[in-house]
Structure formats: structure tokens, C-alpha cells
N, C-alpha and C positions, 0 to 999 in steps of 0.2 A: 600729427596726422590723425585724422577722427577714424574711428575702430567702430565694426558693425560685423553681426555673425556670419553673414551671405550679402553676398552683391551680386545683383543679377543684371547680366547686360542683354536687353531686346526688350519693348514694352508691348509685343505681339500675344497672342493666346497665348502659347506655352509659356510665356515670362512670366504674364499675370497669373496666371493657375500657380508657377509655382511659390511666386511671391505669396498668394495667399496663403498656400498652406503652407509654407514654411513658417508665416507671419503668427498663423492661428497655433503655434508650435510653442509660440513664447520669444521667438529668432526675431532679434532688431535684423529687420529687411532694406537695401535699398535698391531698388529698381530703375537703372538708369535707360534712358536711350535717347538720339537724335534727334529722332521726328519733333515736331513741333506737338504732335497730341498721339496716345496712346492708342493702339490695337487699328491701325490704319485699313490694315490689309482686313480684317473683319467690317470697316464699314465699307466696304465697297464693296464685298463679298455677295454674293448670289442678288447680284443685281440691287443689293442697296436692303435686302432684309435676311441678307447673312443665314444661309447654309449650317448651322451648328452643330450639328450632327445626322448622323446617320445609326438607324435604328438596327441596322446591320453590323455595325462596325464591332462585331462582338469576336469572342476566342476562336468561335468555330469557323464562321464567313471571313474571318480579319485573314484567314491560311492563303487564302485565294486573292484578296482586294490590299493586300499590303505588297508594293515591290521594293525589294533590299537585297543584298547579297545573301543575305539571313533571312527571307520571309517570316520566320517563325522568332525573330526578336522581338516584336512589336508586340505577342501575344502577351508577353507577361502581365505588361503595363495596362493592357486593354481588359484582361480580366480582371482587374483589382481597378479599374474603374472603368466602370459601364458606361454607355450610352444612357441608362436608367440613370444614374446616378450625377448627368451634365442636364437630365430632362428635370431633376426633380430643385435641381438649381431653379433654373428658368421658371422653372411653377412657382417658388417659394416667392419669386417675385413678380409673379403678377404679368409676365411677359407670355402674351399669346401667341400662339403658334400652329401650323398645321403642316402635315405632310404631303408634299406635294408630286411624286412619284418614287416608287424603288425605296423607300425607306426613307428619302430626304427630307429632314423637318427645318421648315424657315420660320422667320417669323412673319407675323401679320405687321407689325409694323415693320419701323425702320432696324435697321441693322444697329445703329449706335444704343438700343435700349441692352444688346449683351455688353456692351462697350459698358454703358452705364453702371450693368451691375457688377462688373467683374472692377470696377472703383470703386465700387461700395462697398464689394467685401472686402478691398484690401486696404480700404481705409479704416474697420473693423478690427483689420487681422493688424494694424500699426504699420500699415508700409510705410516707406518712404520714398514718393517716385519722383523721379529728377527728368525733365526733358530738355529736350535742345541741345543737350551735353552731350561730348563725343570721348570716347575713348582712345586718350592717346599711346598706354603700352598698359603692359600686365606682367608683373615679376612674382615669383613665389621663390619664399624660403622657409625654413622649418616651422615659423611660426603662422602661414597665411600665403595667402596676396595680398601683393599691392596695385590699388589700381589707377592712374594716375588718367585723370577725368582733364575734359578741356577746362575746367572750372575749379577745380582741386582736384586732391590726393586724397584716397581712401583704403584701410586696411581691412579686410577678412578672413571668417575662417576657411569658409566656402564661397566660392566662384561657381554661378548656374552661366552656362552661354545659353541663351536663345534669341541668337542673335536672326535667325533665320538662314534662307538659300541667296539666293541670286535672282530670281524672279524678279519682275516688275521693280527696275531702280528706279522709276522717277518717284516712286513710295520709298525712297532710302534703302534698297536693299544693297547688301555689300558683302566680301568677301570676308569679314572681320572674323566671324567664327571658325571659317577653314583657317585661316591664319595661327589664329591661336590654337587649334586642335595640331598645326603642324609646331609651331613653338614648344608647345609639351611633347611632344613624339607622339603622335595619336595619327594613325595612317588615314587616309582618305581613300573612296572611291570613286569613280570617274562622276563628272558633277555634267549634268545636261538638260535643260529646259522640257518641262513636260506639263499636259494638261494644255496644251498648246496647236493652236490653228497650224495648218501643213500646207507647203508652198509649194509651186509647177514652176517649170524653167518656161521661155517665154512662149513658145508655138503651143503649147498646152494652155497655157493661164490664156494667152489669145480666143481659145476656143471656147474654155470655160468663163469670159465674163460678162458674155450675155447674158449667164445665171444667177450671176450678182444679186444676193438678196431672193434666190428663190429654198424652200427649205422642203427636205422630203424625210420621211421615217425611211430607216433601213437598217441592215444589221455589217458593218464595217470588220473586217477582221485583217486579222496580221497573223500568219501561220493559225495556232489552234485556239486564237484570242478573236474573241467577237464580242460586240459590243452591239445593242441593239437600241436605237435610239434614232433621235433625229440628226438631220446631216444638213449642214448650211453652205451653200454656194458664196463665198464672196470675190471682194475685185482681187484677192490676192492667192485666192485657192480656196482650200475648204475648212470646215470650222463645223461649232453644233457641238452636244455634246458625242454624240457618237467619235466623232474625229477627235477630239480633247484626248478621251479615254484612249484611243488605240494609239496617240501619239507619246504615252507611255511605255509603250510595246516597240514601236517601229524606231526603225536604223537607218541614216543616208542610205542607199541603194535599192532599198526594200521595195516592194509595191502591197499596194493593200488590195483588197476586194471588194465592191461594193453591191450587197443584195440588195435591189431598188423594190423588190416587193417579198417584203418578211411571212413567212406564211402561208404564201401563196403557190399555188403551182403555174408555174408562168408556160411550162408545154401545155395544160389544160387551157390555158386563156385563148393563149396563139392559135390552137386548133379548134375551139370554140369559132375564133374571130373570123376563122379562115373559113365554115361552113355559115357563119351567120353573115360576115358583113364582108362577102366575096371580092368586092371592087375597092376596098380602099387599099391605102399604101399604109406599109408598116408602123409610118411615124404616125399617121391617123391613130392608128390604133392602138397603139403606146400614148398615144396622147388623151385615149380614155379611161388610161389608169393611172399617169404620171402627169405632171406638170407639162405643159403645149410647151415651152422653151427646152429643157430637158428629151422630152419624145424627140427634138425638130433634131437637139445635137445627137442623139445616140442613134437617129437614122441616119441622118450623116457621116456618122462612124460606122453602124453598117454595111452602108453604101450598096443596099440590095434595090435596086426599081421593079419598080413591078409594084401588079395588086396581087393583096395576102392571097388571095385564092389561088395564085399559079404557083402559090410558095411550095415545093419539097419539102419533107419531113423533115429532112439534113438542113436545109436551108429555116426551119422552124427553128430547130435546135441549136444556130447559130443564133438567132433571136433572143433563145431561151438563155443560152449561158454569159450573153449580154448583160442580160435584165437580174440576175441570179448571183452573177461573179464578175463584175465591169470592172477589167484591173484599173487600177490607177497609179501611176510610181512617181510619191512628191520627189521632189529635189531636196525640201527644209523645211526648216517651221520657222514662225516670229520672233521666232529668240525667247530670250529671256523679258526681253518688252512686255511683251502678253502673257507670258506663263504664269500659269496660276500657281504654280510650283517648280520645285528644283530636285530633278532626280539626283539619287548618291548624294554624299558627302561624308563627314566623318565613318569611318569604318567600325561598325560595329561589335567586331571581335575587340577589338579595345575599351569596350561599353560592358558594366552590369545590367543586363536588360530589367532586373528589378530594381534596381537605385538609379540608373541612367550616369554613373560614375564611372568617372573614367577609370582603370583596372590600375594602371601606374603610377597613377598623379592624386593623392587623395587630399579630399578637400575640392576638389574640379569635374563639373557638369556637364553634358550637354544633351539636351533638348529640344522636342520639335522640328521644324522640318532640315533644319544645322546637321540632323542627324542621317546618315545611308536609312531612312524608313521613308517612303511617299506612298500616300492608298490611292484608290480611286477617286476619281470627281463624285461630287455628293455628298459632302459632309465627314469622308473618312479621314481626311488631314485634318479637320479638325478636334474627332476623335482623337488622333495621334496627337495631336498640340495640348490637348487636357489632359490626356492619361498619362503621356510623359513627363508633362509639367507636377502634376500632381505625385507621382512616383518619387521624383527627386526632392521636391516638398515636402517628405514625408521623413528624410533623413539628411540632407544639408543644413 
């Protein structure tokens, strides 16, 4: 049975980061996974030029943008490798990039030029990556694991999982890492699709899909979470990234709140509207600040007739807390189909948050999103896929 120092099963960000630097440590590496080609979920990422980090995703901002049963796990790793220190990668080779809101840096080109480098350097650092091969069990005894591949059998000393979540399976994602975090006695936390479009039961989703494909800036929130961004109307509910981000926060029964004008004082507009442009109706004049589909549905939800000018103050202020606070209560979201992530998973208390080692089982990994750590939309998963990857590379 051929013997190697680390086996690492997922060929996603965190596999590769830590295959590298285990690789550049002097560790014969072998990097196995499924897919047909490595880092899948990175080239389709931020629309095909990959999202790679986030200039935020540091010790201070990571308190707030990382959610885990432990918020404050993720810091270790994220300060012992920066977002400076994944930028100064990308320069070294030559891969152009710009930020394109909130700290999010993409690339100018395609997504596959990070794909590219992260095989260069671990063909530097002597990996050895194996695709198309599936992992059929995993044994340990005193001396290793064994890992018995669809292709062969393999011995090591250390075992890295980054195998990933549950998100998006027709990209191969699978349960195979919770599996094995429950095999060694390693506890889990509740696992739930996130970074994810939210869905209406049917008299709702009927009213809203006239909106289908129309998109407004606002600030979405869930209890004392708000998110300010854009908001996308589609044929199955809503989406954008505003909704992605709050659908990390929100729970079946919940309802969110939608501010359709951020900034704005919407009793000033109404009462403006109501002295200047006396004879229209409400939806008129909502439709001078909002999308003419949108103004038409939330007069209709209204339901006030009349021109603004007869309006009441009271009757303003029903306008206003519309336009300010428009509940909306999904039923769901698209699953795991669409999600860009996977809330929960291995439970952190059984993790070294500075080696990513699991606390009972030595010699055994886990990493990146396999882990109870998910941040915000914009690049901070991906911080957490290199700084974790990199963490456990530094000592398996």
C-alpha cells in the first residue's frame, strides 16, 4: 500500500492552500477529489472572475462577518494570514484585479487564472493531485490512516478533510466530510443552506412575479441585521445580493423588512408630493422614485384611492412605513441547489482554531467551509478557505 505524509481529500480553495503549504514544508502531498478538474466552485464564483477575497476579512471586521457557534474561531487563522498576504499571491503572478464594492477584489479576467496559479504552486511545492477518484472509507490506527480511494489504497500520517458543505451538488458537493467528522466522534452543528435566494408560498410569489427581473437598492434586515445592497425580484421570490446576505440570518417563519429608499426620508418626499403634485395617486408618485412595476404592486398593497393631496398625515405615514419597513415573510429558500454556501457543520469546540486539528483524533483535519465557520457574501469564504487551508499546512 503506497505511504505518503498527508492526504487531502477536496481539490476546492482550502485543499489547495493546504496542499501547498504542507507541500512547500518538505510533506510528500496527495490531493485527491471527484470532480473531473480542480477548484470548480472558484471558476464559477463571482460570475466567472472569482470573488478571492475580501479586504475586510481581517481579525477586527472577521467578529462581525464570520457566523459559527464560536464567531471568534475563525480569528485566529485569519490573523496569521491576511487578506494582504492571498493579494500579494495574485501580484506575484501577474493576475489583474480590482475592487469592485465593500472591499470585494475580483479579477479582471477569468476566474480559472486563480485556479491556474494555485497548480502552479502546488506543483512547485511536489503535490500530487489525483482526480475523478472517489473515496471509499477511512480507517486509522496507531500508525496513520488508511484511505482506500476508488482507484487504490493509500497510507498517511495526516488526513486534511476539505471536502466542503452541501451546496450546489450538481458541482459534486457531498456529505463525505460530516460523515467522517462523525466516524471520529467529532460533533456537528445544524448544517443549512445559506448565501441563498428566498422563496413565497404561492398567493405571494403570484403577486410578486410581475417583478421578475426588476432590481432596486435597499437595505434588507432580519431582527438587528441589515444588509444594504441591491434586491432582485425574480420568478421564484427574491434574490441580489442584499437577500443572499440576510438569508444567513433568517429562519422558516421569520419575516424580513424591506427599506426601498436607504437614506432617504420618505415622510419628507410624501409631503413634498402631496403640496407639489396634488392630483396624482400614490402609485404615481412612488413610481417617481421606484420602478413603475413595483410602485403599481405596493399601491395595491396599499389599497389607499384617492389623490395624494386628500392624503392625512396618518394616512402619509402608512405610505411611509411601507416604503421604510415593507415586511415580507418567505416560506424558503433554493436549497442547497443555489447556495453559495453551507451554514454549520463540524463543531468547532472539537477544532484547534490555530492548527484546524481536530482536539481527539491526531493526525485528522478539517478545513474550509466542512467547518461550523461561514462569513459574508464577498469574498470572506474565501478568506476563510485560504487561511484555514493555510493554518493546517503549517503543521500536518
Amino acid at each position: 500500500m503506497p505511504h505518503c505524509d498527508v492526504v487531502i481529500l477536496g481539490a476546492g480553495a482550502a485543499g489547495m492552500m493546504a496542499a501547498i503549504e504542507t507541500g512547500r514544508r518538505g510533506r510528500s502531498v496527495l490531493l485527491v477529489d471527484h470532480a473531473r478538474y480542480a477548484g470548480e466552485k472558484i471558476r464559477i464564483s463571482g460570475g466567472g472572475r472569482c470573488n478571492f477575497t475580501n479586504i475586510n476579512a481581517t481579525v477586527d471586521k472577521g467578529r462581525d462577518r464570520f457566523l459559527s457557534a464560536n464567531p471568534r474561531f475563525a480569528l485566529s487563522a485569519l490573523s496569521r494570514y491576511t487578506p494582504d498576504m492571498f493579494i500579494a499571491l495574485v501580484r506575484e503572478h501577474g493576475i489583474a484585479f480590482h475592487e469592485k464594492t465593500l472591499g470585494q477584489l475580483f479579477c479582471d479576467g477569468p476566474a480559472t487564472q486563480i485556479i491556474t496559479m494555485l497548480l502552479g504552486e502546488m506543483r512547485k511545492a511536489g503535490v500530487t493531485l489525483v482526480l475523478e477518484t472517489s473515496v471509499e472509507s477511512v480507517s486509522r490506527d496507531e500508525s496513520g490512516f488508511a484511505v482506500q480511494l476508488s482507484t487504490s489504497s493509500v497510507t498517511a500520517e495526516s488526513l486534511i478533510v476539505a471536502t466542503g458543505g452541501k451546496s450546489i451538488p450538481k458541482m459534486g458537493a457531498s456529505g463525505l466530510g460530516y460523515q467522517l467528522a462523525t466516524q471520529f466522534g467529532l460533533r456537528l452543528t445544524e448544517t443549512r443552506p445559506a448565501l441563498v435566494p428566498l422563496t413565497f408560498e404561492a398567493g405571494a410569489l403570484e403577486k410578486l412575479k410581475p417583478l421578475s427581473g426588476i432590481a432596486a437598492d435597499a437595505i434588507v434586515s432580519h431582527g438587528k441585521t441589515a444588509f444594504e445592497e441591491a434586491l432582485l425580484f425574480t420568478h421564484r421570490g427574491l434574490s441580489g445580493p442584499a437577500i443572499l446576505q440576510i438569508s444567513s440570518y433568517w429562519r422558516e417563519g421569520d419575516a424580513i423588512a424591506v427599506d426601498l429608499l436607504p437614506h432617504r426620508d420618505a415622510g419628507d418626499m410624501l409631503r413634498a408630493a402631496r403640496k407639489a403634485t396634488p392630483k396624482l395617486q400614490v402609485q404615481t408618485v412612488l413610481g417617481n422614485v421606484l420602478p413603475k412595476k413595483l410602485a403599481q404592486l405596493l399601491g395595491e398593497e396599499l389599497d389607499l384611492p384617492g389623490m395624494i393631496g386628500d392624503f392625512s398625515d396618518k394616512k402619509l405615514a402608512v405610505v411611509e412605513a411601507m416604503l421604510k419597513a415593507w415586511t415580507l415573510k418567505p416560506v424558503g429558500s433554493e436549497g442547497y441547489r443555489t447556495a453559495e454556501v453551507t451554514l454549520g457543520g463540524v463543531d468547532t469546540r472539537d477544532l484547534d482554531a490555530k492548527t484546524m486539528a481536530a482536539r481527539d483524533v491526531p493526525g485528522l483535519y478539517f478545513i474550509g467551509e466542512v467547518v461550523d465557520v461561514t462569513g459574508w457574501l464577498g469574498g470572506y469564504n474565501f478568506q476563510w478557505a485560504w487561511a484555514s487551508g493555510w493554518a493546517a499546512g503549517q503543521v500536518a
